[in-house]
N, C-alpha and C positions, 0 to 999 in steps of 0.2 A: 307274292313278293311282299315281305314286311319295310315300310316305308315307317321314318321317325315324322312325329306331326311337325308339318311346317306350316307360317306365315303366308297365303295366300292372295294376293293381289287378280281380282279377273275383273275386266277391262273390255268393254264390248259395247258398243252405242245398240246395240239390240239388247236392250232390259233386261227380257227375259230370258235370253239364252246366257247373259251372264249371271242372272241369280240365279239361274239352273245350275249352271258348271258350278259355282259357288256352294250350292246346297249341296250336290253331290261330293264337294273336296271336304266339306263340314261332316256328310257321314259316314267318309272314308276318313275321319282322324283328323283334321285337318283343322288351324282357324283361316278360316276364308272367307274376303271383302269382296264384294263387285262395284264397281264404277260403271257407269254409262256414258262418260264420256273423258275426254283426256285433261282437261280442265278439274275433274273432281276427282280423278287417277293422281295426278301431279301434285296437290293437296292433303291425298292418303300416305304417299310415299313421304311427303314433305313433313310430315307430323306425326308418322308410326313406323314402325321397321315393318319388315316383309321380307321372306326370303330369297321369294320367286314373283315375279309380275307374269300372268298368264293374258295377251292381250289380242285385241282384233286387228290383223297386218295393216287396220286403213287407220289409224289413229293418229295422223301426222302430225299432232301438235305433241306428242309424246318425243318425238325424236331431239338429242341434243339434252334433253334432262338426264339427270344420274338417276338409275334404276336398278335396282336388283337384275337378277339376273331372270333373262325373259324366256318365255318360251308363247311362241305366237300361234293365234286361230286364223283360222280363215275355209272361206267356202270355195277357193279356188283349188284347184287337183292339182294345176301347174306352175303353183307357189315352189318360189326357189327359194333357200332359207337364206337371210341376210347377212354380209358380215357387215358390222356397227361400230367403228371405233369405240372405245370406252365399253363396252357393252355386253355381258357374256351371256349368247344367243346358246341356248339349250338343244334347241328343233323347234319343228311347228307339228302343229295338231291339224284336223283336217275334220271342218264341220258334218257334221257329228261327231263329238271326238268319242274315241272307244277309252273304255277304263284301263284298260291293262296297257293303253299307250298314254296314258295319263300319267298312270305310276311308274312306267318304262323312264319316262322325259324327268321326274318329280324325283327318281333314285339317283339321277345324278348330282345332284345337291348335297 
């Protein structure tokens, strides 16, 4: 599936599993940012466009800000996906996210 390169926002108070997914949206095409926390997320958005916010479902200081359009992580199997006023919620990923459900969620853009 050929995807157009987008603006990347990844979001995850686990460091490293967001500069992972980050790294990997950067060598699938992509320019992509990660934040570690939702304080330095709200900051990013507030000062750069991004197309997509990819974040971690427990970041509740995120909620209520204008966001691109999200599509959420998390390590939970019985995550329900959210509906958010203002907010246009793509799907969720499901830790370890696989690629090809990456690009699935990232083609609807």
């Amino acid at each position: 599936m050929t995807i157009k390169s987008l603006r990347i926002l990844v979001v995850d108070d686990e460091s490293n599993l967001a500069e992972l997914f980050a790294e990997n949206l950067i060598i699938d095409g992509h320019l992509a940012v990660s934040a570690q926390s939702a304080k330095q997320a709200i900051s990013l958005v507030e000062n750069s466009e991004f197309d997509v916010v990819i974040s971690d479902v427990a970041m509740p200081e995120l909620r209520g800000k204008p966001v691109p359009p999200v599509i959420f992580i998390t390590g939970h199997t019985d995550f329900v996906v959210p509906v958010i006023a203002g907010v246009r919620v793509l799907g969720a990923l499901y830790k370890p996210a696989d690629d090809r459900d990456v690009a699935s969620l990232l083609g609807k853009i």
